[in-house]
C-alpha positions in Angstrom: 9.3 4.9 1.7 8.1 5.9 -1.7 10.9 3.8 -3.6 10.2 1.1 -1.5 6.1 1.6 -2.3 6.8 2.0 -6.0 9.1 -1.3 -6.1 6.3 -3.2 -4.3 3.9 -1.9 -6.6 5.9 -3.2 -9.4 6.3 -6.4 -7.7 2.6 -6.9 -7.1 1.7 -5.4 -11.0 3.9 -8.6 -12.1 2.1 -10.9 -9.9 -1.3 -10.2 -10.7 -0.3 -10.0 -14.3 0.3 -13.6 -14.4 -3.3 -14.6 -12.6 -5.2 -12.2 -14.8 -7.7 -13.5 -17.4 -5.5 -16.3 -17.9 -8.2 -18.1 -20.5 -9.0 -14.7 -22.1 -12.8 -15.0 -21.5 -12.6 -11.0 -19.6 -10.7 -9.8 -23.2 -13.0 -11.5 -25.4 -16.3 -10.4 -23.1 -14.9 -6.6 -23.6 -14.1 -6.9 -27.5 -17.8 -8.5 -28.2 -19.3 -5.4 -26.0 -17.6 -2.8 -28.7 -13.6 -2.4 -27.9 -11.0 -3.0 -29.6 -8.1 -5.8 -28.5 -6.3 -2.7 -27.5 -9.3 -1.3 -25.7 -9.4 -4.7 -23.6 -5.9 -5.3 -23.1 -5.7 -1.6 -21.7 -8.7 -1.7 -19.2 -7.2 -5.2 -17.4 -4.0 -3.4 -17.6 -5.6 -0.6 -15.4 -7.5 -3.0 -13.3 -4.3 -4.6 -12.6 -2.7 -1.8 -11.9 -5.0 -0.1 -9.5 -5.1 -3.4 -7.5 -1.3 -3.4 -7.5 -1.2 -0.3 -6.0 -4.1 -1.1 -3.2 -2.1 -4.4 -2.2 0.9 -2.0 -2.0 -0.3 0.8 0.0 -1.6 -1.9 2.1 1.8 -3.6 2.8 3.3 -0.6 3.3 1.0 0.3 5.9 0.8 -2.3 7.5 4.7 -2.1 8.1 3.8 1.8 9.5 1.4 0.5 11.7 4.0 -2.3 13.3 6.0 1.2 13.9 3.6 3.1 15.7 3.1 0.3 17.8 6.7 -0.2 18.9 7.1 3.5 19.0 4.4 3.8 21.7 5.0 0.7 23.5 8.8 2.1 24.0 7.3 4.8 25.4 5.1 3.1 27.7 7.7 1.4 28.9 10.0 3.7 29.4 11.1 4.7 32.9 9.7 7.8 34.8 11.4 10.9 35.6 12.5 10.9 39.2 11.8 14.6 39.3 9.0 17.1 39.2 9.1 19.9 37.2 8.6 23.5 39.0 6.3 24.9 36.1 5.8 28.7 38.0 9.9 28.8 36.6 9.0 28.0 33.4 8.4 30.3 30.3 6.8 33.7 30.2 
């Protein structure tokens, strides 16, 4: 589960990458307000990031979710025993 969260998270990273501050207005907005180029480049980096992993988690999730659901419905559906169970036997 965590490879598979850590591979999307990379996938997601490389998407968002590619639709972030495409005309550089973000970069440029952040170097006239005191960073450096580096400054900028790292805070979309971590902006990017952090959404990466939220889309992620969220995926991943979702998938647990479908599980539960077909876990319980199995259950619901599953047949009753026939017999009772004499709990004064049972135990201490």
């Amino acid at each position: 589960m965590t490879t598979s969260w850590e591979n999307k998270t990379t996938y997601q990273h490389a998407e968002l990458s590619g639709l972030v501050d495409r005309s550089g207005e973000v970069a440029s907005m952040l170097t006239r307000a005191g960073a450096t180029s580096d400054q900028a480049l790292l805070a979309l980096d971590r902006v990017t990031q952090g959404q990466s992993v939220m889309l992620a988690t969220n995926e991943i999730m979702s998938y647990v979710a479908i599980a539960f659901v077909l876990a319980a419905l199995i259950i619901w559906l599953a047949p009753r025993p026939t017999r009772a169970v004499d709990l004064s036997k049972a135990g201490h």
